[in-house]
N, C-alpha and C positions, 0 to 999 in steps of 0.2 A: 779046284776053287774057281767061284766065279768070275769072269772080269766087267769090265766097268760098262762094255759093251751087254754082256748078257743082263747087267745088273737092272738096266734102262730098258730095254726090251720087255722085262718083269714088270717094271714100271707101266710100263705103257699097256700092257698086255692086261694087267692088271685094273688100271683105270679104265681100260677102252670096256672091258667085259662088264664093268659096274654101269658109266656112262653112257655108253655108246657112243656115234659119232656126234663133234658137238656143231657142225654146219659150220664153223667160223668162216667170214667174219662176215655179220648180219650185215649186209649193204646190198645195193643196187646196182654199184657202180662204181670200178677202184677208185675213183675220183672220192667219192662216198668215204669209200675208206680210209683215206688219206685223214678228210675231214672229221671221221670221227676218232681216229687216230690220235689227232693232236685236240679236242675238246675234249678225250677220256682221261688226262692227265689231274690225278686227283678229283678224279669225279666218277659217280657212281653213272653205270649203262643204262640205269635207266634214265638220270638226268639228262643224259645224253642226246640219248635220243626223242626226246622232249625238242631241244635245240636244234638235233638235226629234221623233225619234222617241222618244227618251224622255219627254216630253211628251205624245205621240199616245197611247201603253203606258198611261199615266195618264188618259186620258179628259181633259187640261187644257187644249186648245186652243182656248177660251171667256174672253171676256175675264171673265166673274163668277166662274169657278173663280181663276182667277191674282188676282183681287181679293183672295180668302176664302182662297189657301195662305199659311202662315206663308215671309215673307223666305226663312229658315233652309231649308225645306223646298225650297223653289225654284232658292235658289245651287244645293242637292246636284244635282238635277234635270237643271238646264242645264250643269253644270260642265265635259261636253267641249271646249263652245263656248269658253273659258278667260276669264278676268276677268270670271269665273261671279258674283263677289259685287256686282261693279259691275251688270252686266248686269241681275239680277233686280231691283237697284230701278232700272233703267230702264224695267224691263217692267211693271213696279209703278207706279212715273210714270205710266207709259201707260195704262195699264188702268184707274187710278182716274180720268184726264182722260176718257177712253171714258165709263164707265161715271156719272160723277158729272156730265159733260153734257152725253153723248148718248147715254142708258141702255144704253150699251154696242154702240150700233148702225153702225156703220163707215159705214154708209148715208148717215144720217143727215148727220154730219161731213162726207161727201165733198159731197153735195146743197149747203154752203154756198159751194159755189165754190173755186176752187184759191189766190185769194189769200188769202182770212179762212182756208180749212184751213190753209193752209202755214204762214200768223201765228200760228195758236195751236199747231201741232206744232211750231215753234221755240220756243215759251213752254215746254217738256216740258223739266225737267230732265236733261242726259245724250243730249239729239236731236239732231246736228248736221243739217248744211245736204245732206249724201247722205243718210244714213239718211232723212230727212223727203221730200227729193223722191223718194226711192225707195217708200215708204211711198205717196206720191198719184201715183206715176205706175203703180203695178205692181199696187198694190191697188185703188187710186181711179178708174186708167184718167184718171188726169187730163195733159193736156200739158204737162209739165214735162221738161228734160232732166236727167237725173242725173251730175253728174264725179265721176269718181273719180282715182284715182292713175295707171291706165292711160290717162283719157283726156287728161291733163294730159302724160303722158311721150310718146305719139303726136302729138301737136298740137304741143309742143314742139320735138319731134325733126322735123317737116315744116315748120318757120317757121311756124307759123300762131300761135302764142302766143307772146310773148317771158319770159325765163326765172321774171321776176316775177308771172308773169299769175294774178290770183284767182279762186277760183270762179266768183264773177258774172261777172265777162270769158268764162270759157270757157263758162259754160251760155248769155250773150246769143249765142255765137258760131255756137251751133246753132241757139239761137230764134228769133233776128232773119234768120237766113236760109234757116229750111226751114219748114214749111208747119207749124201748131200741131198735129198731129198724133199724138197718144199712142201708137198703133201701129206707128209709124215711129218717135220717139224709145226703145220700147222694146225695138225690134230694134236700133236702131244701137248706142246705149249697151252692150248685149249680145254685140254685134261686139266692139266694141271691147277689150270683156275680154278676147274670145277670142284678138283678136289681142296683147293686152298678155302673156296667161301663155305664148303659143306663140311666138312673135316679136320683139313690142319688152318684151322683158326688161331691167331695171333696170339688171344687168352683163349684157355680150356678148351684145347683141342679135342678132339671126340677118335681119341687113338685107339680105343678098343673095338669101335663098328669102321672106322676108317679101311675101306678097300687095300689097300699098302699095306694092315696089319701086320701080313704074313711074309713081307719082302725082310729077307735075312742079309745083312749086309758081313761079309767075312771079314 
């Protein structure tokens, strides 16, 4: 019988052969990352990056510039990304915790380790528990997995999670059984989307061309 380890190797083996590798995460600059980190929340990538090239147009892709632009100025800014007013003071959260205690150095932060980072970017007003481990895994290169919505609706839909299962459930379910690994957790998680917006679709999934078809769960 297979276990939960080989069950996820299938998975990924399985996606990577369909996908291939998917570059994550489209940026320039962890800094970059961070930034569009916290403006993908409830927003489509490509709105996204709408707001973050208009950002790039402005020379503001530094965390002491977004320090020093007035709120007002920043909503207009990011506003494709939408929940434009929220979002600028998350990024404003961010940027003064950066800047006021780790002179704005991303380095810095990440060097304390993945658990005191992850403790104090949950302390960020407006960070949840994706956007943060997406933040130390894509920017930081730290092993963390990151769940989202896709990988919660594939995990589900395969018996591997039962309907109630919470974030922690599902991030230990990769961590405790694949190798701590940053470069591997941020290819699969990356799969995973891919397979969530072209496949396991929230309504009328497309289960019979879907890659996973074949993944037999005991």
């Amino acid at each position: 019988m297979k276990n939960i380890s080989q069950i996820l190797y299938e998975i990924y083996e399985s996606l990577f052969a369909h996908f291939g590798p998917q570059n994550w995460w489209p940026a320039d600059t962890p800094f970059e990352i961070c930034v569009g980190a916290i403006l993908t929340q409830n927003a489509s990538w490509k709105n996204v990056k709408i707001a973050i090239d208009n950002l790039k147009k402005k020379d503001l892709l530094d965390p002491f510039k977004l320090y020093n632009i007035p709120l007002e100025s920043l909503s207009q800014i990011i506003k494709p990304s939408g929940f434009y007013n929220t979002k600028a003071k998350r990024l404003k959260n961010f940027v003064k915790f950066l800047i006021e205690n780790y002179q704005g150095d991303l380095n810095i932060l990440f060097s304390k380790g993945l658990k005191k980072a992850r403790e104090e970017l949950l302390n960020i007003k407006g960070l949840g528990k994706e956007t943060v481990d997406s933040i130390l895994l894509y920017a930081g290169n730290l092993p963390i997995f990151v769940v989202d919505a896709y990988t919660y609706r594939i995990l589900h839909r395969h018996s591997l999670v039962p309907e109630e299962a919470t974030y922690e459930e599902m991030q230990a379910l990769f961590m405790e059984n694949l190798p701590q690994d940053p470069q591997l957790f941020n290819e699969f998680h990356a799969l995973l989307v891919a397979c969530g917006k072209n496949f396991c679709k929230k309504k009328e999934p497309l289960c019979e061309t879907c890659p996973l078809k074949t993944i037999k769960i005991p």
